[in-house]
N, CA, C and O of each residue as an XYZ file, in Angstrom:
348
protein
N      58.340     41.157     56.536
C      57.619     39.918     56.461
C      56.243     40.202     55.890
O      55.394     41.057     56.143
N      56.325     38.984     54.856
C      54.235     39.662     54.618
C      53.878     38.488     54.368
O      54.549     37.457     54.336
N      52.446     38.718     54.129
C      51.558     37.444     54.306
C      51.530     36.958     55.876
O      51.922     37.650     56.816
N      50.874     35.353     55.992
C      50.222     35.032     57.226
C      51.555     34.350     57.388
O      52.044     33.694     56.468
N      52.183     34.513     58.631
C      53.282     33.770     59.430
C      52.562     32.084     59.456
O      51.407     31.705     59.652
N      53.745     31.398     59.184
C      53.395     29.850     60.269
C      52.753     29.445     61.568
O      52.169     28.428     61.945
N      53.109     30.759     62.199
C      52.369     30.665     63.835
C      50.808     30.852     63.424
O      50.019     29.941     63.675
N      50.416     31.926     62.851
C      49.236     32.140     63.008
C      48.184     31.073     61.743
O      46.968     31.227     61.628
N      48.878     30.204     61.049
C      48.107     29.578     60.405
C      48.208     27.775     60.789
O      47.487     26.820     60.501
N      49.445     27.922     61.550
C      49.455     26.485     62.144
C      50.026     26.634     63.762
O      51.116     26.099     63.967
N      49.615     27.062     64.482
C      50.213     27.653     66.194
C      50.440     26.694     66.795
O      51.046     27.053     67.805
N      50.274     25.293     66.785
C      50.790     23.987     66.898
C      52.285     23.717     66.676
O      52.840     22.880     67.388
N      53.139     24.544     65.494
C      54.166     23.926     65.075
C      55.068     25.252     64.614
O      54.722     26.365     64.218
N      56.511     24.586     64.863
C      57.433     26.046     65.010
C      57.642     26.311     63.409
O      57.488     25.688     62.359
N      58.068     27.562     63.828
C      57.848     28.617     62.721
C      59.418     28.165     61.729
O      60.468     27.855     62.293
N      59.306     28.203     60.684
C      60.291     28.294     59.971
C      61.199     29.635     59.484
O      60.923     30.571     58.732
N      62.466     29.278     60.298
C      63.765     30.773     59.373
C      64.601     30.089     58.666
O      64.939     28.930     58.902
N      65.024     30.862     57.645
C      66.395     31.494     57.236
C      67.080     32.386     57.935
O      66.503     33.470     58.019
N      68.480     32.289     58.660
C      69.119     32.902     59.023
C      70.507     32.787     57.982
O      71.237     31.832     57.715
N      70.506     34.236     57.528
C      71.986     34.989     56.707
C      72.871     35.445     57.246
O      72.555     36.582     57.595
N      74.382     35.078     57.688
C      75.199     34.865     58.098
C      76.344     35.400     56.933
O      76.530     34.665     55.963
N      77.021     36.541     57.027
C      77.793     37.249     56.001
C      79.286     36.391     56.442
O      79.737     36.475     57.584
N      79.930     35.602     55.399
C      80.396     34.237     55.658
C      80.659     32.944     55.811
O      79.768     32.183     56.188
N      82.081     32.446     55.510
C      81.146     30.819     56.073
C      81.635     30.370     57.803
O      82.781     30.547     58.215
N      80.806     29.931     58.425
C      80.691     29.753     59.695
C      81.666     28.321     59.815
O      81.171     27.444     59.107
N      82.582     27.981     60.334
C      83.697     27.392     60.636
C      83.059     25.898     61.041
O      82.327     25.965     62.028
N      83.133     25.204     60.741
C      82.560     23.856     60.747
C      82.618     23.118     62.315
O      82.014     22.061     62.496
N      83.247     23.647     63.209
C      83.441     23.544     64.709
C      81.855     24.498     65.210
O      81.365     24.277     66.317
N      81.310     25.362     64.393
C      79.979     25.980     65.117
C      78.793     25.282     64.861
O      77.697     25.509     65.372
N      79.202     24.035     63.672
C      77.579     24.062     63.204
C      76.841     23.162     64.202
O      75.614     23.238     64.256
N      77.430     22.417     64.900
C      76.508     21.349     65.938
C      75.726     22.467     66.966
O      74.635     22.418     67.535
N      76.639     23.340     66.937
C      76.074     24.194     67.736
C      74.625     25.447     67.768
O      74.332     26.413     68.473
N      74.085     24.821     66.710
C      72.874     25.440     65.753
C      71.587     24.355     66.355
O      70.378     24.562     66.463
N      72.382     23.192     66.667
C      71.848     22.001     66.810
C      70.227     21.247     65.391
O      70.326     20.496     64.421
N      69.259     21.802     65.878
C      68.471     21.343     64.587
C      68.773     21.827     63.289
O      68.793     21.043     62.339
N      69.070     23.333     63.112
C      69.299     23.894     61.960
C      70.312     23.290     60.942
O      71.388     22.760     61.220
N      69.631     23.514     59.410
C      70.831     23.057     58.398
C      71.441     24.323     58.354
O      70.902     25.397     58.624
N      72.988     24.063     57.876
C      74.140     24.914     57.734
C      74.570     24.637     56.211
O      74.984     23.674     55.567
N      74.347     25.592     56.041
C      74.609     25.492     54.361
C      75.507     26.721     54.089
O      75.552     27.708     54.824
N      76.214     26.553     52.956
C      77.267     27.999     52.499
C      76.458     27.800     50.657
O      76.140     26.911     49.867
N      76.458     29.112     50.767
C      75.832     29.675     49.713
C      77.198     29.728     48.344
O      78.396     29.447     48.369
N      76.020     30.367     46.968
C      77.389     30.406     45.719
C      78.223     31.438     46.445
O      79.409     31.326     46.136
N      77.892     32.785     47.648
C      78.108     34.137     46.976
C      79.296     33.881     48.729
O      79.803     34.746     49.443
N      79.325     32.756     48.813
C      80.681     32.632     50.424
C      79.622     32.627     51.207
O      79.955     32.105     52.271
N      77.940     33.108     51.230
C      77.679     32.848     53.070
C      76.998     32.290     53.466
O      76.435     31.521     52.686
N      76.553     32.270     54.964
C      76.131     30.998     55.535
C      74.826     30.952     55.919
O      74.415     31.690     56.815
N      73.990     30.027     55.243
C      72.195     29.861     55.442
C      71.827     28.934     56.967
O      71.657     27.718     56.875
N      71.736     29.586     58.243
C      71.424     28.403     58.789
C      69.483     28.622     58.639
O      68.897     29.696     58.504
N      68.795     27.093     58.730
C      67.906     27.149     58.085
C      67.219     26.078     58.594
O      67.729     24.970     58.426
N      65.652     26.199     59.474
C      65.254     25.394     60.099
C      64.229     25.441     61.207
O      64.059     26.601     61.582
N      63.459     24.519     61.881
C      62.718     25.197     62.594
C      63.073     26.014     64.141
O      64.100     25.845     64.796
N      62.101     26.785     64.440
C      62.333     27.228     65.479
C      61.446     27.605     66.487
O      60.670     28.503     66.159
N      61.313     27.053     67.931
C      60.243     26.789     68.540
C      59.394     28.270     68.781
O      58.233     28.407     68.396
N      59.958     29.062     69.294
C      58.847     30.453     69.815
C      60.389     31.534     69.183
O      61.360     31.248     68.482
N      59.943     32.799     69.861
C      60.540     33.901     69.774
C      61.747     33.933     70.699
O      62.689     34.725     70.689
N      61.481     32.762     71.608
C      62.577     32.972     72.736
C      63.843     31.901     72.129
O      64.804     32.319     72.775
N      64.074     31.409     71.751
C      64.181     29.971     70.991
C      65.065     31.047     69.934
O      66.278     30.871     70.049
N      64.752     31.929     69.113
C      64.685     32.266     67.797
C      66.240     34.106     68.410
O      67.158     34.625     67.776
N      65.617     34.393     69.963
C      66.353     35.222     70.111
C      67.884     34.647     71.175
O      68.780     35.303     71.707
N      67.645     33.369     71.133
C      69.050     32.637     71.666
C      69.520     32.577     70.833
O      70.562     33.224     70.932
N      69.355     31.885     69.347
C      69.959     31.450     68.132
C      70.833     32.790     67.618
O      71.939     32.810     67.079
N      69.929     33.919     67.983
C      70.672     35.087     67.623
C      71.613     35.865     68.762
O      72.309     36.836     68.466
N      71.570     35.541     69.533
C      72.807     35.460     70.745
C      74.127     34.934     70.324
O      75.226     35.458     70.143
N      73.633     33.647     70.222
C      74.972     32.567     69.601
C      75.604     33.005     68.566
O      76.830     32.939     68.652
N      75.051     33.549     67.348
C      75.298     34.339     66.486
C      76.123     35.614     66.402
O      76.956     35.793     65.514
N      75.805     36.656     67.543
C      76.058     37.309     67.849
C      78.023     37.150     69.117
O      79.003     37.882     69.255
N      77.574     35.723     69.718
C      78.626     35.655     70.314
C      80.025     34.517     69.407
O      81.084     34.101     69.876
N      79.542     34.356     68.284
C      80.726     33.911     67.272
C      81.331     35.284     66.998
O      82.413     35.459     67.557
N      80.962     36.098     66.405
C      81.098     37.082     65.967
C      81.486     37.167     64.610
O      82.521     37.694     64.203
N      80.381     36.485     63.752
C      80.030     36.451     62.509
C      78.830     37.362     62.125
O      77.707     37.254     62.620
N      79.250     38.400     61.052
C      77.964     39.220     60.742
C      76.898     38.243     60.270
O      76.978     37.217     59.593
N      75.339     39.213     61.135
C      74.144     38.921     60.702
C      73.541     39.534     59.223
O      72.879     40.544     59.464
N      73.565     39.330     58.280
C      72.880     39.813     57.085
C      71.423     39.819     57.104
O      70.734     40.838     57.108
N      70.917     38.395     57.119
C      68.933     39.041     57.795
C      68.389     37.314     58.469
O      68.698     36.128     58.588
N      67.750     37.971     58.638
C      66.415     36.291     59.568
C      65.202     37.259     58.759
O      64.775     38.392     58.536
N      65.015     35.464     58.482
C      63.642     35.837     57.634
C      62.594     34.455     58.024
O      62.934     33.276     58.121
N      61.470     34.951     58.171
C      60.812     33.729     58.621
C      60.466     32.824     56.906
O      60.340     33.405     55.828
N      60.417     31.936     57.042
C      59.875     31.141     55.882
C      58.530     31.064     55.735
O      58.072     30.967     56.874
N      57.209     31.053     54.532
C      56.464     30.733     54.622
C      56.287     28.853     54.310
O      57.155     28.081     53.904
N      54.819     28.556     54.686
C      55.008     27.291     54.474
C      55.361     26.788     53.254
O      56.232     25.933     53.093
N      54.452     27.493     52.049
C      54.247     27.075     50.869
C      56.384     26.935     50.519
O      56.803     26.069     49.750
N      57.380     27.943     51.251
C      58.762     27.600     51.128
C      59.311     26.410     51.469
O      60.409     26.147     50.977
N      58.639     25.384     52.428
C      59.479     24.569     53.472
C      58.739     23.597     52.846
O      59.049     22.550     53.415
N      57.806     23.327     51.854
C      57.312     21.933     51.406
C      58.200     21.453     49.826
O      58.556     22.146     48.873
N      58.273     20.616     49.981
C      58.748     19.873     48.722
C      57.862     20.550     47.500
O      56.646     20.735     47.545
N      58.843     20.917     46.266
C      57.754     20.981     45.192
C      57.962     19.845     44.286
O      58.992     19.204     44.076
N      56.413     19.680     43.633
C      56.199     18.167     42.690
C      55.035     17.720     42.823
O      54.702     16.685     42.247
């Protein structure tokens, strides 16, 4: 990760990930992400993608993850300048 995280430039408001998911995640899991978008990529895998309140929040999501038993490829936090509309 580089540059200034979301927390430390706005600590008011949850941090934005990408979570990479080697696969596509079965359409019976995605409610189960609850806020996150579920997207399938060109290359077959699965972007869930969205905010996320603290670290504790961020290490359930990766539980759930972990208890599908779909490989993790990476979590990456988003910067802001990623999560705004460009135009």
């Amino acid at each position: 990760m580089t540059g200034r995280s979301n927390r430390a430039t706005r600590p008011d408001q949850p941090v934005m990930y990408q979570i990479r998911l080697k696969g596509q995640l079965d359409a019976q899991w995605t409610g189960w992400f609850g806020d996150l978008t579920v997207a399938i990529t060109e290359d077959g895998d699965t972007l869930l993608s969205g905010p996320v309140a603290d670290q504790a929040a961020l290490h359930g999501l990766l539980r759930k993850v972990r208890d599908i038993g779909i490989p993790l490829i990476s979590v990456n936090e988003l910067q802001i300048s990623e999560c705004q509309p460009q135009g």
